[in-house]
N, C-alpha and C positions, 0 to 999 in steps of 0.2 A: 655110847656112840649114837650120833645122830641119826635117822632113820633117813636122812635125806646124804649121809656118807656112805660112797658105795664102799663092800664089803673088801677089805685088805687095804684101804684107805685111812689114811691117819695122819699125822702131822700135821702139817701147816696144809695137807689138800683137806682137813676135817671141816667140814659145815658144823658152823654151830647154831642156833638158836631157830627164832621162825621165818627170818630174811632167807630168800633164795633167788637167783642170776631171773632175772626175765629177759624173755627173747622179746627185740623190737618188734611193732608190726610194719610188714614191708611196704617200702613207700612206691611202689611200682601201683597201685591201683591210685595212692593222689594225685600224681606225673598223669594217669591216664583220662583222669576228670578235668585236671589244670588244662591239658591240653584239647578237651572236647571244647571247655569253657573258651579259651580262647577262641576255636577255630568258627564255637560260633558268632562270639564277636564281631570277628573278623570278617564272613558274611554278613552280618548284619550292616557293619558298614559301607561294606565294598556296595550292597544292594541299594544302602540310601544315597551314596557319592554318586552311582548310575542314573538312578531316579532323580537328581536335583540335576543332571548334566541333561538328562534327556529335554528337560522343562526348558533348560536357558537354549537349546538347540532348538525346539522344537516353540518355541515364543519369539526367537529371533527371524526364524525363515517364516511365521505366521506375517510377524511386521513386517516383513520384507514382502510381501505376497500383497498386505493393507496399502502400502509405498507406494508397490508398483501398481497396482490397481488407481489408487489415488492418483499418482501420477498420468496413467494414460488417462482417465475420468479428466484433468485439468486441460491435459495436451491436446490430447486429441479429439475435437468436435465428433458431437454426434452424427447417425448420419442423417443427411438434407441441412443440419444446421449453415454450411458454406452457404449454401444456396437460397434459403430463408432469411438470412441476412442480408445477399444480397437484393433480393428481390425488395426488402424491405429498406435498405438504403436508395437506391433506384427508383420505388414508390413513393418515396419522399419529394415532394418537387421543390425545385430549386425557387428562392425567393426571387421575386422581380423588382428591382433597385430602378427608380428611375434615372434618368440620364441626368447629367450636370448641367445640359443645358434647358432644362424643363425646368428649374430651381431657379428660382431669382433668390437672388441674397443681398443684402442691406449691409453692409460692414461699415461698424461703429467704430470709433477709439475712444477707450475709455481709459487711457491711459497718457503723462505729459510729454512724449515721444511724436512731435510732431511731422504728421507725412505718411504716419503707419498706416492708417486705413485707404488710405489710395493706392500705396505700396501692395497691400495683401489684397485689393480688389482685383487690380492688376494681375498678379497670380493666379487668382480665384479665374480670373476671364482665360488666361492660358489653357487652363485645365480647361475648360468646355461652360462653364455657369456661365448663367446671363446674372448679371452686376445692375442693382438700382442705386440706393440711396448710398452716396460715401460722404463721412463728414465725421464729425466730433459726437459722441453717446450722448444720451440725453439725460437730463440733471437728477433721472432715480439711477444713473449708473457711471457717470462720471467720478473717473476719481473712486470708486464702488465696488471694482471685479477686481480682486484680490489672485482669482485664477488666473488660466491660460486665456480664458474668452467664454462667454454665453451664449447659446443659441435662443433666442426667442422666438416664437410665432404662437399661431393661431391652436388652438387644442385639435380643430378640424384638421389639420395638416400633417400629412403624411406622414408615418414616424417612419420610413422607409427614405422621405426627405430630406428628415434631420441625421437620418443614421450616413448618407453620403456626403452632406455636409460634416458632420462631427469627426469624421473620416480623415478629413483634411488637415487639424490639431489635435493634441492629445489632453487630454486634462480639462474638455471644455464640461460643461453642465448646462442642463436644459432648463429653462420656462416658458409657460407660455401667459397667452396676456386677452384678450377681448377683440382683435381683431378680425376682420372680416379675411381678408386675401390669405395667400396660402405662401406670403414669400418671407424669408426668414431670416430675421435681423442678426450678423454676426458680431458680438461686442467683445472687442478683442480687450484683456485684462494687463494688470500690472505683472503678473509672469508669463507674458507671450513674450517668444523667441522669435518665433519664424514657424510658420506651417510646416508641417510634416514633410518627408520628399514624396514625390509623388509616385516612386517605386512604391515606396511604405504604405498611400495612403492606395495604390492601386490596389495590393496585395490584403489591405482591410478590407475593402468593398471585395472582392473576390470573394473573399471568407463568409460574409455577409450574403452573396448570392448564394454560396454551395456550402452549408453548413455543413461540417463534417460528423458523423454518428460519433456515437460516444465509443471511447477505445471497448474492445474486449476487457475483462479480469483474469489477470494471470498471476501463476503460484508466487 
């Protein structure tokens, strides 16, 4: 009898040789690691999902804070800026335009449109200019102004004179020449229309006496 058969034991319950039953080991201590394991895990992540949320909150309300700072920094003038501007548009003096009738003007044709230059002297007198020479351009501009018209005169001559004449057409261009006087030859070209209306040409000389500052910069 086997030493491993208890005693009054025999048959088919007999143990024989050196094989004997092993008891499992209980798996209640792996359940109890598997589950620390996880639980730290689990922390672990929940800690860093917190941490990446906190950053996207906490970098959104920083730019919103950079936004609005920026934004009032654009909007809203410092303070005395209103008033430094002002003072410095108002310091600025208005340009002095002479009158139209202190301008004598010469109106040429340089074009085969016969009658034009008496026609726009005509007008030119309406407006307020004193009117000299009217007749046909002379043979370096005959047939020669391709533009609206040339102003020519003296290099001495007011560019305050040529700017309320030039006032009058659009598209004209300046030269000046060796003359002594100070009155300014208008040489009307092959693309004159018609002078400007004199709302139009009023509202350039305006602009011309009261230059306007340069706008603000805004967002």
């Amino acid at each position: 009898m086997s030493m491993l058969t208890p005693p009054g034991m025999g048959g088919k319950y007999r143990v024989t040789g050196a094989a004997y039953p092993r008891m499992s080991r209980p798996r209640r201590r792996r359940r109890i690691i598997f589950t620390a394991l996880g639980a730290v895990l689990g922390l672990a992540l929940l800690g860093y999902g917190s941490l990446q949320l906190m950053n996207v909150f906490r970098g959104e309300s920083g730019s919103g804070k950079h936004s609005a700072a920026a934004g009032r920094d654009c909007a809203t003038p410092k303070p005395g800026a209103g008033a430094q501007a002002a003072v410095s548009a108002s310091a600025k003096p208005a340009v002095v335009l002479p009158q139209p009738g202190e301008i004598t003007v010469n109106v040429y044709n340089a074009t085969p449109r016969a009658g034009l230059a008496k026609a726009v002297g005509d007008e030119l007198k309406k407006r307020g200019f004193t009117i000299g020479k009217v007749g046909n351009a002379p043979a370096d501009f005959d047939k020669k102004v391709p533009g609206t018209g040339t102003l020519l005169g003296s290099p001495k001559t007011d560019k305050a004179a040529f700017s309320v004449v030039g006032a009058q057409l659009a598209g004209d261009t300046l030269q000046t020449d060796d003359r002594e006087g100070t009155d300014i030859d208008l040489i009307l070209g092959d693309a004159f229309q018609d002078l400007s209306p004199k709302d139009v040409a009023d509202k350039e000389l305006a602009l011309l006496a009261n230059p306007q500052p340069a706008p603000a910069k805004t967002c």
